[in-house]
C-alpha positions, 0 to 999 in steps of 0.5 A, a space after each residue: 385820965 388814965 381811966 377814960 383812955 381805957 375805957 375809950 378802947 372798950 368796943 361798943 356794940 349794940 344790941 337791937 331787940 324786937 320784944 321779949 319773947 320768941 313768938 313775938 319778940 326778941 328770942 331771949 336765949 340768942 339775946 342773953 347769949 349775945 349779951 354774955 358772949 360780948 360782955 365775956 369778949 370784953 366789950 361793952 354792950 347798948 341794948 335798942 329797941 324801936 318804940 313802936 307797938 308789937 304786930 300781936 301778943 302771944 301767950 308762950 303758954 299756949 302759942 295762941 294770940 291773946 286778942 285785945 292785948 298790946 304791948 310795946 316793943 321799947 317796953 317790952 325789950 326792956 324786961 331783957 335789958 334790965 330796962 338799960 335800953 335806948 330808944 332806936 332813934 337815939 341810936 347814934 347818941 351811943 356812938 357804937 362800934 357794931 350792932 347785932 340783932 338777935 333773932 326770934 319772931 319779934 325781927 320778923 313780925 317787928 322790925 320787919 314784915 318778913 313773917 307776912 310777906 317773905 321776900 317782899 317784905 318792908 323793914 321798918 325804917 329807923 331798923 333800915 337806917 341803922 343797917 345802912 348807917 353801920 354798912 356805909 361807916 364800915 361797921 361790923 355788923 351781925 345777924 342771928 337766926 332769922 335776922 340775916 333776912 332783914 339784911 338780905 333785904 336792906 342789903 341785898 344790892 351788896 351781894 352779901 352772903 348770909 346764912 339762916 341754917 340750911 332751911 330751904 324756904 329762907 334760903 331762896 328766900 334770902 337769894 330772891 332778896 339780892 344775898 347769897 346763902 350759905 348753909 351753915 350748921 348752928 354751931 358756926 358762922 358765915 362771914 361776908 368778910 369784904 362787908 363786915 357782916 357776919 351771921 349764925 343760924 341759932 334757933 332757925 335749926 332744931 339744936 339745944 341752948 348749947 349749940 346756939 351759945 357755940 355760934 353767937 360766941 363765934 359770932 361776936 368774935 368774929 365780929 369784933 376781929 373785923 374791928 
């Protein structure tokens, strides 16, 4: 008894991936870094991934499309997790506490339609769900690297204030979607405190393994305080 009235005060956060792979999937680096950082804080981390088929394969090799090949972002996010993953609409059998999503393209081309059609992108709808179900609960929520356009676009009626680094283009971007931007440098975080939402640019800038690891570790803390 003693146990599980311990374990019941372990925070519960989930982490939804977009694939493996930054070109058309999860950035590995921002998803280990979460994963470590959350593990580090104490709390306990759910990896989600919708099961869905990817938009295109890329070979990391030669950043060139493989043509003919397809592969499934459920499957493939699972190479990450060490296959302990939940499919995204089983996503409320975790009961979590928060949810974060990485960055890399897979949020781009995946989760959403952000890489094609900038700030009239669509979001896919249990990835919209999710978003809206943390937000209304008064969840925490957070958004790295090219993530918070996905929240600036499910979210955006809130006036929420996101950073994504200080690239021009994504900033307007985020500000065309209804959000503020916040220049921000990768080693630190934005909080949009009144809305639970926290973000950090990661690899939206130019930086080393280091610098990203400084932010997310920023992130997941903050995002836990706000718990």
């Amino acid at each position: 008894m003693t146990r599980e009235i311990i374990n019941s005060k372990i925070k519960r956060v989930g982490v939804l991936l977009s694939g493996c792979g930054f070109l058309d999937g999860s950035e590995i680096h921002e998803a280990v870094l979460t994963l470590l950082a959350l593990d580090k804080a104490g709390a306990r981390a759910f990896c989600l991934a919708p099961d869905m088929e990817q938009h295109h394969v890329v070979n990391h090799y030669t950043g060139k499309e493989m043509q003919g090949e397809s592969r499934n972002v459920l499957v493939e996010s699972a190479r990450i997790a060490r296959g302990a993953i939940t499919d995204l609409r089983e996503i409320d059998t975790l009961v979590l506490d928060a949810l974060i999503l990485p960055g890399g393209y897979g949020a781009a081309k995946n989760l959403s339609t952000y890489a094609f059609k900038g700030a009239s992108c669509d979001i896919h709808a249990d990835v919209a769900a999710a978003i809206h179900s943390f937000y209304t609960a008064g969840k925490p929520l957070g958004f790295i690297c090219i993530a918070p356009t996905i929240a600036a676009k499910v979210l955006g009626k809130e006036h929420l204030e996101l950073t994504i680094g200080n690239d021009p283009e994504s900033a307007a971007n985020i500000e065309a979607m209804g959000a503020r931007h916040v220049n921000c440098p990768v080693w630190n975080t934005h909080i949009s405190k009144e809305r639970k939402v926290v973000s950090t640019p990661a690899y939206m800038m130019e930086t080393s393994i280091g610098e990203v690891a400084k932010g997310i570790e920023k992130l997941v803390g903050e995002l836990l305080s706000l718990l």
